[in-house]
C-alpha atoms as one frame of an Amber mdcrd trajectory, in Angstrom:
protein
   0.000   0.000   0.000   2.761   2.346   0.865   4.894   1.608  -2.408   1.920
   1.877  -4.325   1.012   5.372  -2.740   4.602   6.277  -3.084   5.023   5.247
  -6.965   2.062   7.242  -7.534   3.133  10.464  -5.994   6.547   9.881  -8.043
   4.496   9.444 -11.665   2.983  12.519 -10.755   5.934  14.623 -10.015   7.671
  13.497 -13.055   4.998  14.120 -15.077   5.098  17.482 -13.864   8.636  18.184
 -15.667   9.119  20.045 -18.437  12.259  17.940 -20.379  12.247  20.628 -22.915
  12.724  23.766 -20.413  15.066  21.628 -18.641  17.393  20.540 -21.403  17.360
  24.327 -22.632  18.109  25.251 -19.444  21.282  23.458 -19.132  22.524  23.216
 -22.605  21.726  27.261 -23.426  20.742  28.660 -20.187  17.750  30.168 -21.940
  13.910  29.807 -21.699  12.888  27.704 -24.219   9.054  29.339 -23.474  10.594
  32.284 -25.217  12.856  30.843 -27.948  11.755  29.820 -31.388   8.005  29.332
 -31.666   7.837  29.449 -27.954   6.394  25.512 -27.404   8.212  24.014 -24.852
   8.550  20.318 -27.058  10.545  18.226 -29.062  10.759  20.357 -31.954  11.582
  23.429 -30.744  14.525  22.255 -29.113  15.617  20.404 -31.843  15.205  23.947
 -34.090  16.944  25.872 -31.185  19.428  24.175 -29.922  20.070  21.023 -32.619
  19.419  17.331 -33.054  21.150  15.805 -29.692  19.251  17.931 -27.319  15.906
  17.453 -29.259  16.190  13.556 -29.068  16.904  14.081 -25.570  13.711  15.769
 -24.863  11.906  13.203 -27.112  13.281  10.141 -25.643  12.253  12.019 -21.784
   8.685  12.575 -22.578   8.334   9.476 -24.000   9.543   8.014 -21.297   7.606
   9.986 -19.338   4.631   9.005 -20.836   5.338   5.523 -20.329
């Protein structure tokens, strides 16, 4: 009961993460809010800061969602 209450307060912190502002943070210290097209995703990254980080914030939320 306690692991079960305790996995499900973890799923919902994580969930709560943005990858993408994350990632921007550390690789640019910018706001990726207001970079690019200003969506915090995949794609913008990818545009803003290049391929690597962009996978990197795709493979997160994926996981993420799994």
């Amino acid at each position: 009961m306690v692991i079960d209450i305790l996995a499900i307060g973890i799923a919902y912190l994580l969930g709560s993460v943005s990858f993408a502002y994350v990632v921007t943070l550390l690789v640019k210290q910018a706001n990726i809010r207001k970079l690019g097209d200003g969506n915090p995703g995949a794609a913008n990254v990818t545009r803003e800061l290049g391929l690597p980080s962009g996978l990197t914030v795709l493979v997160l939320d994926a996981a993420k969602g799994a």
